[in-house]
C-alpha positions as CSV (number, residue, x, y, z in Angstrom):
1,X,84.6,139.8,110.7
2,X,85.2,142.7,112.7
3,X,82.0,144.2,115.2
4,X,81.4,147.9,115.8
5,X,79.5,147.6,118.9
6,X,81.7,151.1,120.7
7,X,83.8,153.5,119.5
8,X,86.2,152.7,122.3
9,X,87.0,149.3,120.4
10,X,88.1,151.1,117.6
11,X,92.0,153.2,117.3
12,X,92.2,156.9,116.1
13,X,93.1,155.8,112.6
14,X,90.1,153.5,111.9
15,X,87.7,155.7,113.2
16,X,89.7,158.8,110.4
17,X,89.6,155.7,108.2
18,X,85.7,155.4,108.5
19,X,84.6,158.9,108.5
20,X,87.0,159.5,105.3
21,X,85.4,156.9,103.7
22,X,81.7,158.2,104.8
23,X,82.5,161.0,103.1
24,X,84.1,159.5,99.9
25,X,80.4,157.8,99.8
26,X,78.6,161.2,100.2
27,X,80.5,162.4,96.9
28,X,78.6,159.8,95.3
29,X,81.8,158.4,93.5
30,X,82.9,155.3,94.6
31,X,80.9,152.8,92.4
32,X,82.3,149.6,93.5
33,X,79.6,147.4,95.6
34,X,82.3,145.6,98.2
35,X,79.6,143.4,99.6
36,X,78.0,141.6,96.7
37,X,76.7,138.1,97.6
38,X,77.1,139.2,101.3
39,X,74.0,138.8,103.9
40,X,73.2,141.5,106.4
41,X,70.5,141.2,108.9
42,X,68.7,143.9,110.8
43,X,67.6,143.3,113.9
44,X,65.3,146.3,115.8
45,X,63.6,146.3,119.0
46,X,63.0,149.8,119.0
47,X,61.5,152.1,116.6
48,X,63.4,154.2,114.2
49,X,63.3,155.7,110.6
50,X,66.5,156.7,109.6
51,X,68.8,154.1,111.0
52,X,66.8,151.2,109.7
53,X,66.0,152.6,106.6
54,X,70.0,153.8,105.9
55,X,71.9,150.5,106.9
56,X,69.1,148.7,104.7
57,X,69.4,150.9,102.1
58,X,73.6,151.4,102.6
59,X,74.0,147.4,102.2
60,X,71.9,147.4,99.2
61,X,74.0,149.9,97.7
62,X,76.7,148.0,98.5
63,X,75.6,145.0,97.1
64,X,74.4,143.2,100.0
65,X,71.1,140.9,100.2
66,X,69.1,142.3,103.3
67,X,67.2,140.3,106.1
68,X,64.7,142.1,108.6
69,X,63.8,141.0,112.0
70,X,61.0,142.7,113.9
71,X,61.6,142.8,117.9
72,X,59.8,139.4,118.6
73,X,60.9,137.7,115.6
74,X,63.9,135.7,116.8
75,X,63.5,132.9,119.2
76,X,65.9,134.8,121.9
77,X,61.8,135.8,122.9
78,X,61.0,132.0,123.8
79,X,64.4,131.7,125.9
80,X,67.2,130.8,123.1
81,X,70.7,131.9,124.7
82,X,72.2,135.5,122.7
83,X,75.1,133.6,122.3
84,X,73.3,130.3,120.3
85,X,71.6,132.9,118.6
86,X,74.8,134.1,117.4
87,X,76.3,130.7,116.6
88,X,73.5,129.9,113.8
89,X,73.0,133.5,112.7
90,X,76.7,133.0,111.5
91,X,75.6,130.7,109.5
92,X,73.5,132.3,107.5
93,X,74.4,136.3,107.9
94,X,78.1,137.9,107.4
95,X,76.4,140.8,109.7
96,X,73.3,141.4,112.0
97,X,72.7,145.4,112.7
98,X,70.9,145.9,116.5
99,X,69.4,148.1,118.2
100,X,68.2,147.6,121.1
101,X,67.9,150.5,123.8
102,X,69.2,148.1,126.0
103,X,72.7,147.1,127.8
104,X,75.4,147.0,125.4
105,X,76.6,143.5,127.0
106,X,73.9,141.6,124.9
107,X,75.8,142.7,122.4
108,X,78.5,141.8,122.3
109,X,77.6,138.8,123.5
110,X,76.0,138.5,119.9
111,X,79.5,139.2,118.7
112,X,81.1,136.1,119.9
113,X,80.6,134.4,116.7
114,X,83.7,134.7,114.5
115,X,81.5,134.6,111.4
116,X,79.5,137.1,112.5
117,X,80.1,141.4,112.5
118,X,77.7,142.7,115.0
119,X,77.0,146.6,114.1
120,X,75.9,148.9,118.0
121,X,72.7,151.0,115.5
122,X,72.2,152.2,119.4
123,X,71.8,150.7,122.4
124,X,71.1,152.9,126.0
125,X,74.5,154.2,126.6
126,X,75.6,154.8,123.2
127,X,75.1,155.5,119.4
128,X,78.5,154.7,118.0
129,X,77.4,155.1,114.3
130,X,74.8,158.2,114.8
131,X,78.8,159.5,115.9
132,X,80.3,158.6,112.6
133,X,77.4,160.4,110.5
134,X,78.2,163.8,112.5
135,X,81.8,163.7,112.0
136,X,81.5,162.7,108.5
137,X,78.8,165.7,108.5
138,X,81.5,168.3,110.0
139,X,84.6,166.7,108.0
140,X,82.3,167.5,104.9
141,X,81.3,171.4,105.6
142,X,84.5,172.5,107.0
143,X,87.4,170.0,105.2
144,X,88.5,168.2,108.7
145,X,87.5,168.7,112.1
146,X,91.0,170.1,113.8
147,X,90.6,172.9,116.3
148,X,86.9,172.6,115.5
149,X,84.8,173.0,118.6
150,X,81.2,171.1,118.9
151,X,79.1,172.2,121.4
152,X,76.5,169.4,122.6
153,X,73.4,170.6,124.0
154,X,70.6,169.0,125.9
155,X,70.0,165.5,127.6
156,X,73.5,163.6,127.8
157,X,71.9,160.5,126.1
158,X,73.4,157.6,123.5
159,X,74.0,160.2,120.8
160,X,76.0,162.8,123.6
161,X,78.0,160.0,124.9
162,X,79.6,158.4,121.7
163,X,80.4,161.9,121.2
164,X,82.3,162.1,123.8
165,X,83.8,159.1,122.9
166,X,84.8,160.9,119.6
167,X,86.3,163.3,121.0
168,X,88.9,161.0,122.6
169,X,89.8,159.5,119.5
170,X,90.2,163.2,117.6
171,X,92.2,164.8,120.2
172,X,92.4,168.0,117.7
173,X,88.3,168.2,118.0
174,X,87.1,169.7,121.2
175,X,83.5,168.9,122.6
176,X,81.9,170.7,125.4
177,X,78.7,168.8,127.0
178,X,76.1,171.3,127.8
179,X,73.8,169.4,129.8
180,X,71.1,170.1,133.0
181,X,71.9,169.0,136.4
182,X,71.2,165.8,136.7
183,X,71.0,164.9,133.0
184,X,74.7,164.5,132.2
185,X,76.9,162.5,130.3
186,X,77.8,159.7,132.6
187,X,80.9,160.0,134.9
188,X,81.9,156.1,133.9
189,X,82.0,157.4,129.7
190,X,83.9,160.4,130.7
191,X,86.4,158.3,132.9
192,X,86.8,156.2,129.3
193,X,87.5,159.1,127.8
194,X,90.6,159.5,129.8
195,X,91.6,156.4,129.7
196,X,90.9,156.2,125.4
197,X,93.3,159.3,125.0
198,X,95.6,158.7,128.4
199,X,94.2,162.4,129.5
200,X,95.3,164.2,126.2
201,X,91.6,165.3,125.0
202,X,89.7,168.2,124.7
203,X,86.6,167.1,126.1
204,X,84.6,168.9,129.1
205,X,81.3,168.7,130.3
206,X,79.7,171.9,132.2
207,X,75.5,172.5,133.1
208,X,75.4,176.5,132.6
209,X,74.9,178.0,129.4
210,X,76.4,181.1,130.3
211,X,79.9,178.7,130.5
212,X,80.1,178.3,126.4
213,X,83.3,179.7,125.5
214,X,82.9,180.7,122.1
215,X,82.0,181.0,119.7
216,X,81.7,177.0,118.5
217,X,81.6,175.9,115.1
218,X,78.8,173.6,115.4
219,X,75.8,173.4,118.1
220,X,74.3,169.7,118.4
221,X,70.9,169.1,119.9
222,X,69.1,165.7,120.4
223,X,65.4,165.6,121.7
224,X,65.2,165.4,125.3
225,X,63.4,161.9,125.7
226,X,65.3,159.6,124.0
227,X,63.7,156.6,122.1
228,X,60.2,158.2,123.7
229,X,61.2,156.9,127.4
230,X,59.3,159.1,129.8
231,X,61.4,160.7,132.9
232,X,61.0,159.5,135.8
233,X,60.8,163.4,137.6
234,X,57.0,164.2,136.4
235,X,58.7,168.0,136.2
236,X,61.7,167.4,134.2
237,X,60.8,169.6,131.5
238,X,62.1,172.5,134.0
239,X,65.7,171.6,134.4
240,X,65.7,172.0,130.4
241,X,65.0,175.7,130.7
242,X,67.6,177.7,128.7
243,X,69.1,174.6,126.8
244,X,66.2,174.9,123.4
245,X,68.0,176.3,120.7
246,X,66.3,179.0,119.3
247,X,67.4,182.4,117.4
248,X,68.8,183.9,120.7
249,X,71.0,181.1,121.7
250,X,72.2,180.2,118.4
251,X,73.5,184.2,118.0
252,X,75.1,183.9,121.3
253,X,77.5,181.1,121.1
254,X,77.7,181.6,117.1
255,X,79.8,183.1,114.9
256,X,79.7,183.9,111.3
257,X,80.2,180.0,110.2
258,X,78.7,177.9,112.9
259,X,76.0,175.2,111.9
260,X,73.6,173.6,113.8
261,X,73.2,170.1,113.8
262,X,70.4,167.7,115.2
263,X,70.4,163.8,115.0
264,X,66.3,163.9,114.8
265,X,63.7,163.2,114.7
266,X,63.1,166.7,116.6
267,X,60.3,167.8,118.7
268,X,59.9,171.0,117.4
269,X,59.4,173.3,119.9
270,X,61.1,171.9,122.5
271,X,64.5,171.3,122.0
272,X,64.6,173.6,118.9
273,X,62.7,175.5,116.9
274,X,61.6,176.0,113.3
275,X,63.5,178.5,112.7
276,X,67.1,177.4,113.8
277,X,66.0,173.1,112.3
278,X,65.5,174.7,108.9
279,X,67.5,177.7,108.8
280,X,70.1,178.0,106.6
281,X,72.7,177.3,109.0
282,X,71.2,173.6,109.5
283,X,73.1,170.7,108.7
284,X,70.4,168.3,110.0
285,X,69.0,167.3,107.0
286,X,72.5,166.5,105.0
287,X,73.4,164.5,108.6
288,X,70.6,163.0,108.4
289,X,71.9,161.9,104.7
290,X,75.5,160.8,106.1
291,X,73.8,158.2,108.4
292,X,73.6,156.1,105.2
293,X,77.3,156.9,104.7
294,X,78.1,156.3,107.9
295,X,76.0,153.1,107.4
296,X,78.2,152.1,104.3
297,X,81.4,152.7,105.8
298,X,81.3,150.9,109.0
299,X,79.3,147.8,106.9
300,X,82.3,147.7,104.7
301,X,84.9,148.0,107.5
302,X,83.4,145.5,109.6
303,X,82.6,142.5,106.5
304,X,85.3,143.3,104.4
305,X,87.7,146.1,105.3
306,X,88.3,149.3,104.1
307,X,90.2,149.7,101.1
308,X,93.2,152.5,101.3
C-alpha cells in the first residue's frame, strides 16, 4: 500500500505515470477493474460534491466496494488515537480517502498502517489530487504540458499550492502565482519547491496583474474563500480587485489557444464570470470530469500499482 497524502512524496515519473494514466481513463478505454474485491473508505469532514462523489464513483468503476463516513462517524470524535484508528481500519479497508481542511500531519498519521493507502482529497495547505485532475486536463487539450505556461489567479489556497508543487515535479511546465498581497502561496511550499527540483523549476509567484508575461496557455481561478472559511479582514474582498476573470482580463493575458480553467464550485461573479465559466474557451467542466480520472489513477497507484 502506497499513500498519496502530497505531491512532494511522489518522484517526476510517478506523478507522469499518474496523469498518463488519468488520461488513458478519460478515453474511456481501459476496461479492466484493478480493484475488484478491494475496500475503499471515504472519510469527509468537510463538504464537497465533486471529490466525494468522483473517488466513490472512480473505485466503483474500478471494481471496488465503497464505505462512507460522515465527519462524526468514527470514534476519533470520542478520543480514539488517529493512529489506532488506522491500525483497525486496516483491517477492514485496503484505502480510506480524507478530507479534512485540517493539518496534513493527521494524515499521515492515518498512514502509518502498512495495510492501509491513505489518499490527501484536500486538507488546508494542499489539494494533491485536485493537481492531478488539472494536469490530466492540460495533458489532454494540448498533448503534454512542455513549455506550457499556467497562470494561477486568485487566493493562494490548497488548490494554488499543489500547483506549485507540480510545477517542481514538471520542470518543462511553468506556473506563475498571481495572488493579492497578503494572500500568497506560502513562503514554506515555495521553499519545497526548491528543494523538490534542487532550484531547476519554472515556478514564480508575483501580486500585480500587469506582471503576466504572456500570453499563457491556461488561466486557473479558484473561489476566493476556500471551503466557505470567512477572512479574517472584514474588507478582504478589496485586495481581490483586478484578480476576477472576466472578458477583459482573459483577452489580455490570452492568446488565440489559451483556456480557462476553474476547480469549482464558482461564485459567479466574483472570481469569474458567466461569460469566461461557460465560454468556449472553458475547460472547467471536462476538469471537473478528470477529478474522477484523477480519482482512478491515484486509487490504482496507491492499492495496486500502475500497470506500464
Amino acid at each position: 500500500m502506497r499513500n498519496l497524502i502530497s505531491l512532494a512524496d511522489l518522484r517526476p515519473e510517478q506523478l507522469a505515470r499518474i496523469v498518463a494514466r488519468a488520461v488513458e481513463f478519460g478515453r474511456g478505454d481501459v476496461e479492466d477493474r484493478p480493484l475488484a474485491g478491494r475496500q475503499v473508505g471515504i472519510y469527509f469532514r468537510k463538504s464537497s460534491t465533486r471529490t466525494r462523489t468522483s473517488f466513490w464513483s472512480g473505485a466503483t468503476r474500478l471494481g471496488a466496494d465503497v464505505i462512507t463516513f460522515g465527519p462524526d462517524e468514527l470514534q476519533l470524535t470520542t478520543g480514539e488515537t488517529v493512529e489506532d484508528t488506522s491500525r483497525v481500519l486496516g483491517q477492514y479497508l485496503d484505502a480510506l480517502v480524507v478530507r479534512t481542511n485540517g493539518d496534513v500531519e493527521e494524515m499521515r498519521r492515518l498512514g502509518t498502517s502498512p495495510d492501509l493507502a491513505v489518499v490527501n482529497a484536500l486538507s488546508l495547505d494542499e489539494h494533491p489530487t485536485q493537481a492531478i485532475a488539472d494536469l490530466t486536463t492540460l495533458t489532454e487539450h494540448f498533448g503534454g504540458l512542455a513549455g506550457r505556461h499556467l497562470l494561477v489567479v486568485g487566493e493562494g489556497n490548497s488548490s494554488g499550492a499543489a500547483l506549485a508543487l507540480a510545477g517542481a515535479l514538471v520542470p518543462e511546465l511553468r506556473v506563475t502565482l498571481l495572488c493579492p498581497e497578503d494572500y500568497e502561496v506560502p513562503k514554506s511550499t515555495l521553499d519545497l519547491v526548491d528543494e523538490l527540483s534542487s532550484g531547476h523549476h519554472q515556478v514564480g509567484q508575483i501580486t500585480d496583474p500587469d506582471a503576466v508575461e504572456g500570453p499563457v496557455d491556461a488561466i486557473y481561478t479558484s473561489r476566493w474563500q476556500t471551503m466557505g472559511v470567512p477572512k479574517a479582514d472584514p474588507n478582504w474582498l478589496a485586495a481581490f480587485e483586478g484578480f476576477r476573470i472576466d472578458r477583459d482580463f482573459f483577452d489580455r493575458h490570452s492568446g488565440p489557444h489559451t483556456v480557462f480553467l476553474h476547480d469549482l464550485p464558482a461564485v459567479r461573479g466574483q472570481e469569474v464570470t458567466d461569460e469566461i465559466l461557460d465560454g468556449e474557451r472553458s475547460l472547467a467542466w471536462r476538469q471537473a470530469h478528470h477529478k474522477m480520472t484523477a480519482a482512478m489513477a491515484v486509487l490504482e497507484w496507491c492499492v495496486v500499482g500502475l500497470r506500464d
